[in-house]
N, C-alpha and C positions, 0 to 999 in steps of 0.2 A: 461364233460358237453357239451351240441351240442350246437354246435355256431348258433347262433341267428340268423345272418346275411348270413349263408347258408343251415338256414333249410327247406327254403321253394323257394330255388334258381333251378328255370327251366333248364337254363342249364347244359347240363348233362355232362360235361366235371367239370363244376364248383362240381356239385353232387358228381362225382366220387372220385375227386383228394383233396375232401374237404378243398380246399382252392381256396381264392380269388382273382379273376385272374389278380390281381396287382402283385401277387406273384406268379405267375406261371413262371418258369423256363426251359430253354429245356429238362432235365432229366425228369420234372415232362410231356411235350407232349412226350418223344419217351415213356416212362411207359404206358402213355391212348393209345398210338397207340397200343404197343405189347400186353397188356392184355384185349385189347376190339374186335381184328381183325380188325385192320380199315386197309383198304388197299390201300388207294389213298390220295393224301394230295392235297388240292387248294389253290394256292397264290391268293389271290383278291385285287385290288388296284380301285381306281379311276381312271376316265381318265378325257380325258380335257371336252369332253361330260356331265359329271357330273355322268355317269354311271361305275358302279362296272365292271370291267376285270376279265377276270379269265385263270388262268393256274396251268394245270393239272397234277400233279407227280403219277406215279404207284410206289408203295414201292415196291422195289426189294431186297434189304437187309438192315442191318440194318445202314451200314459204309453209304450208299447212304442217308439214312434218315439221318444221322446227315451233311452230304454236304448241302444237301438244308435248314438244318434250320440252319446251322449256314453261311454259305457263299451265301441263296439267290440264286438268275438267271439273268442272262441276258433278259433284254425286250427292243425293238425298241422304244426309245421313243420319235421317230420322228412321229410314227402312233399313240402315245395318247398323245401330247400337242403340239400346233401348234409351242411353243416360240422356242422348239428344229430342229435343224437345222438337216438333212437327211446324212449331212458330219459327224458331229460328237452326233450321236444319239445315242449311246449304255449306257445302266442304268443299273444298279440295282435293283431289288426288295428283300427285307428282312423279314421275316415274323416280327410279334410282338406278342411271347406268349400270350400274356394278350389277345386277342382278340378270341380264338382257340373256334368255336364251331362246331359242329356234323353237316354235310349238310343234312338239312332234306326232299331234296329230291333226292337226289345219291339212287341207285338202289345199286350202292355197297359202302357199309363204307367206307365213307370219312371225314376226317379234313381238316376244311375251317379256315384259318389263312387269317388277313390283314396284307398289306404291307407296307412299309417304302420304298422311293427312292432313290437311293444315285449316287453320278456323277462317274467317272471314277476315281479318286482318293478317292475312298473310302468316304466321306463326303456328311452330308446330303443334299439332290438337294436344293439349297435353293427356287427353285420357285415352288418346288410342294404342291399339294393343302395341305397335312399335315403336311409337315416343315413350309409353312408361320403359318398355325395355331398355331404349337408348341409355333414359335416365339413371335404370338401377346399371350399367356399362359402367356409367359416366360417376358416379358416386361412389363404386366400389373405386374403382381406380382411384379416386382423390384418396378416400381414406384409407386405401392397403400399398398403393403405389403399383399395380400389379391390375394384369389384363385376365379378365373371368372366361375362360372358356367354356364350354359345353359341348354335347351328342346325345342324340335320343339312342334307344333300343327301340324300334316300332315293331310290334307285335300287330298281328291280324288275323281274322281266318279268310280262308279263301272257298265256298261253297259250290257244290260241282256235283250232277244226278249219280248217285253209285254204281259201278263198275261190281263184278264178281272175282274178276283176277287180280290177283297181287294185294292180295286187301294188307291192310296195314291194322296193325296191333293198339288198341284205344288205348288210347294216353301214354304212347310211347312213340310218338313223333320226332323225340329230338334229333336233327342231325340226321333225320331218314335220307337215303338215296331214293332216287328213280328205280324200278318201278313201285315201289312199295310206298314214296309220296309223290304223289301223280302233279302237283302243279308247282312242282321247282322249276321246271320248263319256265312257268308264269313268271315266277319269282324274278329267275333270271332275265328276262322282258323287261319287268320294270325298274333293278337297279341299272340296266340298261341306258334304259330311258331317264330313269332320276340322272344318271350322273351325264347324260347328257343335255340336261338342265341345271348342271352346275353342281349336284349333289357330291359332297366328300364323302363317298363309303366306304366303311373299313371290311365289312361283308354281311354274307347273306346265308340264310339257313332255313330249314324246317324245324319248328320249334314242337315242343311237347305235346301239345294237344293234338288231338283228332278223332272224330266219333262218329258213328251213322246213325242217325233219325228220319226215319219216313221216307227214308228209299234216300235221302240225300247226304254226302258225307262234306265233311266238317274238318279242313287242313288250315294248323295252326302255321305261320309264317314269319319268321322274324327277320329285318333288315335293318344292322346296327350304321353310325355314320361314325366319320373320323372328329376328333374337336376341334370346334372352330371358332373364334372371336363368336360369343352367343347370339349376337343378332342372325349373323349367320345361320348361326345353328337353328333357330326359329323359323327363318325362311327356307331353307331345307326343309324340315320334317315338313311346313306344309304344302310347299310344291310334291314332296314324296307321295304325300294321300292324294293329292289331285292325279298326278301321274298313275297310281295303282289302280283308282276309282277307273278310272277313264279307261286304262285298258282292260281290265276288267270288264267293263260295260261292251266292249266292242270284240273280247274272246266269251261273251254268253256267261263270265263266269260275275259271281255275289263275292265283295268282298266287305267284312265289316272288322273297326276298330270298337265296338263296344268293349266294356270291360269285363263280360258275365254274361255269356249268351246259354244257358243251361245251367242246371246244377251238377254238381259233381265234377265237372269237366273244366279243364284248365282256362281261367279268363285270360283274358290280353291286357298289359300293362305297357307303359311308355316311361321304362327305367330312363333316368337322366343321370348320366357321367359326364362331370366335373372337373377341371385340375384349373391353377392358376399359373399366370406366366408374369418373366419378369426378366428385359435384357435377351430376349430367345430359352429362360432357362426355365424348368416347370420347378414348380416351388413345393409341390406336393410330399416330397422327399426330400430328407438334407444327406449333407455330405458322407453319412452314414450308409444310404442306403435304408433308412428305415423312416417314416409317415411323420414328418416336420411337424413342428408346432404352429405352424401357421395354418397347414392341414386339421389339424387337431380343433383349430378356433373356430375356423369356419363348418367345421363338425357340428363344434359346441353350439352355432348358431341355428343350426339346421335343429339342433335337438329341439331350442327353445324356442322355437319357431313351428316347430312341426306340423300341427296340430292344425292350424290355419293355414299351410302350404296347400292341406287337399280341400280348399276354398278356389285354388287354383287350377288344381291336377285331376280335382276327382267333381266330378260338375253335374252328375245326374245319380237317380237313386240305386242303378246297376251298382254304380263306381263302389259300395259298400257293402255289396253280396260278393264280393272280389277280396275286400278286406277282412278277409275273417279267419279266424285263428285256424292252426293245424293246415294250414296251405302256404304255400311259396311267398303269396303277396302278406306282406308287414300287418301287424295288429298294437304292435307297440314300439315306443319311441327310445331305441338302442341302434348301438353301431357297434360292428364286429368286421374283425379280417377274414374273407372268404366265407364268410356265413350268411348264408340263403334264409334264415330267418328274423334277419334284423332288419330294419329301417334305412340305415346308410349301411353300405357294404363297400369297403375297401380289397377290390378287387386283388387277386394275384397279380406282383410285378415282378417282373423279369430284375430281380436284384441278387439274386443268389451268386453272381458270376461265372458262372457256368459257359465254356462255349459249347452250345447245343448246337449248333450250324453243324460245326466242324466235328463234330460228336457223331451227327447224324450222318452226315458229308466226307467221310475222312479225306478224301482227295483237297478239298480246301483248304488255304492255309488258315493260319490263326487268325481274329474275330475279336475287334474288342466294338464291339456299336454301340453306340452311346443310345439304351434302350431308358434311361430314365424318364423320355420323356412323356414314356404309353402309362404311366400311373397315374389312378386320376379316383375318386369317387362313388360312389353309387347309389342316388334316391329312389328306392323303391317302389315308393306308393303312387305316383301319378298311374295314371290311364288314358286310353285314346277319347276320353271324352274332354281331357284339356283343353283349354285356352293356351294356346303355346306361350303364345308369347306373354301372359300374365304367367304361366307360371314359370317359366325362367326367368321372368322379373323377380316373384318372389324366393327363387331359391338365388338369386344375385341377392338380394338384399339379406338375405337368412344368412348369408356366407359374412357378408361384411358384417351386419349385426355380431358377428362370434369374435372380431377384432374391436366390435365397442363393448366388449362386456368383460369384467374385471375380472370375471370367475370362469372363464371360458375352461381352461384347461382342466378347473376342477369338473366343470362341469363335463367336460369329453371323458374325462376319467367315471367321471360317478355312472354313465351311462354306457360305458362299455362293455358287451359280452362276448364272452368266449364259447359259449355255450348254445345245444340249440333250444331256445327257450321256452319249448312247445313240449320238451319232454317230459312227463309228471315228475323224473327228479330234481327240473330245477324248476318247482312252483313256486318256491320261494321268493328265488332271483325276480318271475316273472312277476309277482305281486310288487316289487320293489319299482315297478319301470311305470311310465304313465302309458293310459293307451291313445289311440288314436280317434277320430269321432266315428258314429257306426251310421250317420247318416248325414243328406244335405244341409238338415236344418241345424245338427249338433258342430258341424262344417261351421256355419254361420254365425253358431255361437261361439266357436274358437276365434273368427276371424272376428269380429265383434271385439272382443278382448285382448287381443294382441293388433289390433290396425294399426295403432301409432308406430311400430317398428316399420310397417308398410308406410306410411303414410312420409315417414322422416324424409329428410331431404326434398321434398315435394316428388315422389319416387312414382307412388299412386295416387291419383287424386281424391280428396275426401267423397266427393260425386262418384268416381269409379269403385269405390270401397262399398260405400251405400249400396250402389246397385247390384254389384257381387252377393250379399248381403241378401236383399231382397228376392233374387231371385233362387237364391238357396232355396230359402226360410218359402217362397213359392209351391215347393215340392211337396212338402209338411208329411214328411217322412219319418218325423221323429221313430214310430215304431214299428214303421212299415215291416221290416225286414224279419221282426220277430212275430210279427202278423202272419205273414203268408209263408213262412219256414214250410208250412206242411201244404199248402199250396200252388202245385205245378200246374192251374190254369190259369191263376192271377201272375207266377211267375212269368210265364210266356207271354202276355199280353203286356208286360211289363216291358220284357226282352224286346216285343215287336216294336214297342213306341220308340225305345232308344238305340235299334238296330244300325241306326245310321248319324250315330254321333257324332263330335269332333271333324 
């Protein structure tokens, strides 16, 4: 009988080998190598950049193919993380079968594997961007009994000379059709392509923004993923930017994840949804039908954590021209149901009971689908200039953090609004809420003061916290933002430096 779950799986590595690349084995890659002709293999890792590395193997025989996937290479990793020192910089890179898919744009067959870091005694690097992650996995689970899932929202614009026909209406992108948003075409290319790199996408859209300057227009893009065990979800979102870049580079078109490319005009964020699992069952929701208490803690932990989260999510001085009151993106530390101006946003779920299929559908019969399990979270503040995988480390730990803290529930309660908190009538409320930092250095300073939550478990290392830290407090933006409010030529030179973030 054909398995269900890779009958309809884009990845052709996954297609081939019929099985699912949790189980994929190195016998089962040097098999797809030999019987497909692939002739090149790419180790890809992250750097401290936040951008995918790449290094290139020519299969010469087959004794050589099995040295690199079982022994890895040598990489300098004094030229991709600042915390390593140039004396003693020599690493490891490991591939991770589970990850192996077809580079869909190599001119000749190649296998694109991610990698694993490891020090010179063979162990994993403890401060690289995917071992902290492993670790905040691995410590949630001891302490909630329960697996952390995750999904980005990747927002971006896509940049393209203006056209005169079909123009589209400034800052009402959302949800635009063809022809009125001209690069959904694109769009559809590269969830294409991500998910035939293994990406879970739930879908893809034209998002809000879009504006013309200087003869050139400006389409916002948004491509959400499904939840997946979070490391996954890590290495998705950043094979997604390589994939988008890449083809973008090769259809003439600019695409950037900045967080703030103009004033007035809709930034780009990288909302993170969340749910926790247990047994197959999503924990986010109890038997009710309404946002569990277990939900509620790991809320609680996010609140009290907030503040140092965009030490993770918000990494350059754009990321805080993004955060600013009377817009979509958060300015204060609150969670609300369905409310676009809070900080965590507990999405609409499908709990009402209602059969809408058969509603819509009448010809179908009755519909009971067990839909509890799309509930899940919403942290609003990150941006494309993240560190992926530090900051889904620190929102794993923000979560567990909310199951060690005695006052968690009060604290979900004491911070919860109903309200939008941006209206003059409720000033009050809003004076009542803490806010968030309005810069890198104030970043620094949050994360400074709350690290020992990071730090617990050996999750972050004190080395990786420092450096985080320093490289804030590098920016020395404390006032920038209030600085050039009235200037749009320091803003733009600004805009240009961090054009190609994350």
């Amino acid at each position: 009988m054909e398995n269900e779950i890779l009958a309809l799986n884009a990845n052709q590595v996954v297609a081939y080998l019929q099985k699912e690349p949790r189980e994929f084995t190195k016998a089962d890659i040097i098999r797809y190598i030999e019987e497909n002709n692939i002739r090149m293999v790419n180790f890809m890792y992250p750097g401290g950049d936040g951008k995918l590395k790449t290094l290139n193997f020519v299969i010469s025989s087959k004794d050589y193919l099995r040295t690199i996937l079982s022994c890895g290479e040598r990489v300098d990793g004094s030229s991709l993380f600042s915390f390593i020192e140039a004396s003693s910089s020599d690493l490891y890179v490991l591939p991770r079968f589970s990850t192996a898919f077809l580079d869909p744009f190599a001119e000749i067959p190649t296998l694109c594997l991610l990698c694993s870091f490891f020090d010179k005694d063979g162990n994993p690097l403890e401060s690289s961007p995917e071992q902290t992650l492993r670790k905040a996995a691995q410590a949630f689970r001891e302490v909630t009994g329960m697996e952390y899932e995750a999904m980005g929202e990747l927002e971006y614009y896509v940049i393209r000379p203006s056209v005169d026909y079909y123009p589209a209406r400034d800052q009402h992108g959302y949800h635009e059709s063809m022809p009125y948003a001209k690069t959904n075409g694109f769009r559809q290319r590269c969830m294409d392509y991500i998910a035939k790199a293994g990406g879970k996408i739930k879908y893809g859209h034209s998002e809000v923004g879009n504006f013309e300057q200087d003869g050139v227009v400006y389409e916002q893009n948004e491509i959400e993923f499904l939840p997946v065990p979070v490391l996954d979800a890590a290495d998705q979102l950043m094979v997604a930017k390589w994939v988008i870049r890449n083809l973008a580079f090769r259809a003439n078109l600019n695409v950037t994840f900045a967080p703030k490319i103009t004033t007035g005009k809709a930034g780009s964020g990288l909302h993170i949804h969340m749910r926790m699992m247990k047994d197959g069952r999503n924990m986010m929701i109890n038997d009710k039908g309404v946002l569990s208490d277990e939900a509620r803690k790991a809320i609680a932990g996010m609140m009290e954590l907030a503040p140092a989260i965009t030490a993770f999510g918000n990494k350059n001085p754009m990321s805080y021209f993004r955060l600013v009151p009377h817009q979509e993106a958060p300015t204060n530390v609150c969670w609300g149901d369905r409310n676009r101006s809070v900080l965590v946003r507990v999405p609409l779920g499908w709990t009402a009971g209602a059969d809408m299929c058969r509603i819509a559908n009448p010809l179908e019969p009755a519909n009971k689908f067990d839909t509890t399990q799309k509930q899940t979270v919403e942290m609003r503040s990150p941006d494309g200039s993240a560190d992926i995988y530090q900051l889904l480390a620190g929102l794993c730990v923000a979560c567990r953090h909310g199951f060690e803290m005695e006052n968690a529930l009060d604290l979900a309660a004491k911070t919860y609004v109903d309200v939008n908190i941006h209206d003059a009538a409720n000033a009050d409320r809003l004076n009542q809420l803490d806010c968030l930092p309005d810069s890198c250095v104030a970043s620094a300073d949050c994360l400074e003061k709350l690290r020992a939550a990071f730090e617990e478990k050996g999750v972050f290392s004190a080395h990786m916290i420092d450096g985080i830290i320093a490289q804030l407090r590098s920016f020395n933006d404390r006032t920038l933002r209030h600085d050039i409010e009235h200037d749009p030529k320091r803003t733009s030179q600004l805009v240009n430096e961090y054009f190609q973030c994350g």
